[in-house]
N, C-alpha and C positions, 0 to 999 in steps of 0.2 A: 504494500500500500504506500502509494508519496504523502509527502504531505500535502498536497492538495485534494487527494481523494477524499469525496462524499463519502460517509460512514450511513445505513439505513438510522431515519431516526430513531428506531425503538432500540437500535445498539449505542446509542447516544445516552439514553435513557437510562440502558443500565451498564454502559461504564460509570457513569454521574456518582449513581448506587454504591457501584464498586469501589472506585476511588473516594465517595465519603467512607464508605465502611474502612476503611484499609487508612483511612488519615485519623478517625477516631481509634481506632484498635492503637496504631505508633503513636496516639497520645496519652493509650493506658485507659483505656474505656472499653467495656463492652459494646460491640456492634453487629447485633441480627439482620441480616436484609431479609424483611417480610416476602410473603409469599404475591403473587403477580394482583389476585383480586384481594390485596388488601387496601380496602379503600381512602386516599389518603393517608398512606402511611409504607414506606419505602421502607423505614430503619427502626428498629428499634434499641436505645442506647442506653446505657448503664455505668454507673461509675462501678469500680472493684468491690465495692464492700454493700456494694445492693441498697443502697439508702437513697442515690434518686434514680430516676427514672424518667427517659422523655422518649419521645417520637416524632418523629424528622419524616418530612417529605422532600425528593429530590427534585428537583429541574437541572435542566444539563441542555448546554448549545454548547454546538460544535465549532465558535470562534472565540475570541476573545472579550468579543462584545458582553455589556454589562446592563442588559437588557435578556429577561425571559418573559416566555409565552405563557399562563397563566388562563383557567375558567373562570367563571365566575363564581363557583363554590368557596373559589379562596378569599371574598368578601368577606365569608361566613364562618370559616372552619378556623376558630379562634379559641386557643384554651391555653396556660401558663405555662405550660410543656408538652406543647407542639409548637417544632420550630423550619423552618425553609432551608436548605443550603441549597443555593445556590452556586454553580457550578459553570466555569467558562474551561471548558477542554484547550483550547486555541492550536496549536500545529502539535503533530505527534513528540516529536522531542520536545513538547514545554511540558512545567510541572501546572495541572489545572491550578484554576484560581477558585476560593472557593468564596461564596459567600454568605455566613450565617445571618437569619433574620428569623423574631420570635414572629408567630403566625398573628400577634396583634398588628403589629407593624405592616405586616403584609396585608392584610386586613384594609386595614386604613388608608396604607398607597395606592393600591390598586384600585379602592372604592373611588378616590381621590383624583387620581388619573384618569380613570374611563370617564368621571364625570365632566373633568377639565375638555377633554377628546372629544365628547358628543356636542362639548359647547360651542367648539375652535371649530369654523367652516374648513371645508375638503380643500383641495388645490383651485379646485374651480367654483370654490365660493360656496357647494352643497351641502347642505346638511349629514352630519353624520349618521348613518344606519348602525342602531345597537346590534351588538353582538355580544357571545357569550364567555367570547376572549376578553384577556386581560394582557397591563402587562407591566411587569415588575421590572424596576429598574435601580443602580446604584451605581450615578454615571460621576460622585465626587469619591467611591469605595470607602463608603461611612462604615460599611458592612463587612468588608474586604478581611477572612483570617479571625474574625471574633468568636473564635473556640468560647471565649471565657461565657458567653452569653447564654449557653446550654446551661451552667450550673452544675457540671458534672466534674468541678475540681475541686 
């Protein structure tokens, strides 16, 4: 494969998986990757001595871009441990970039955003047609490597 090769998006999907489980284990965390119909919920994480406990959903694009694709379930699906990482694969020799965000926060940008979107006319002045996309974004990396925010140390 070069590195410009397209990768199918559902192998996207679960390298994203892979490479967060494989970055919380090197930081001394337990990391399950859930099974395929587990509903909003890719990982599940654990510090060594079993006293928290969180669940992580991945997203994962295949550049370096600091923008993901996002439903709009993720308006909704908000609780104090469940959290996003976010994942920028970018060319095969880089190390992914990762990006943690608690699902409050996701919550709120994305509500935020699409509302901002549907308001802001198209390129030719047209109103925007809602959809069921979202989309997350963290184009200053506020988010960028914040292991600490899981609560698992």
């Amino acid at each position: 494969m070069t590195p410009t090769t397209k990768i199918p998006a559902v192998l996207t999907g679960v390298a994203g998986e892979y490479f967060v489980a494989a970055e919380l284990s090197r930081r001394g965390y337990i990391a399950s990757i859930s099974l395929r119909n587990t509903r909003g919920i890719d990982i599940l994480a654990t510090n060594q001595d079993g006293s928290r406990s969180i669940t992580i959903q991945c997203k994962t694009n295949q550049s370096a871009a600091r923008k993901w694709l996002l439903n709009e379930k993720s308006e909704e699906f908000v609780s104090k441990d469940h959290f996003y990482v976010f994942v920028a694969l970018g060319q095969p020799t880089d190390r992914p970039r990762f990006h943690i965000v608690p699902s409050r926060v996701v919550a709120e940008r994305t509500k935020k955003g699409h509302r901002t979107w549907l308001e802001t006319p198209g390129k030719k002045g047209q109103k925007h047609r809602d959809t069921p996309m979202r989309n997350f974004l963290d184009p200053e990396d506020e988010f960028l490597e914040r292991w600490e925010l899981l609560g698992l140390g």
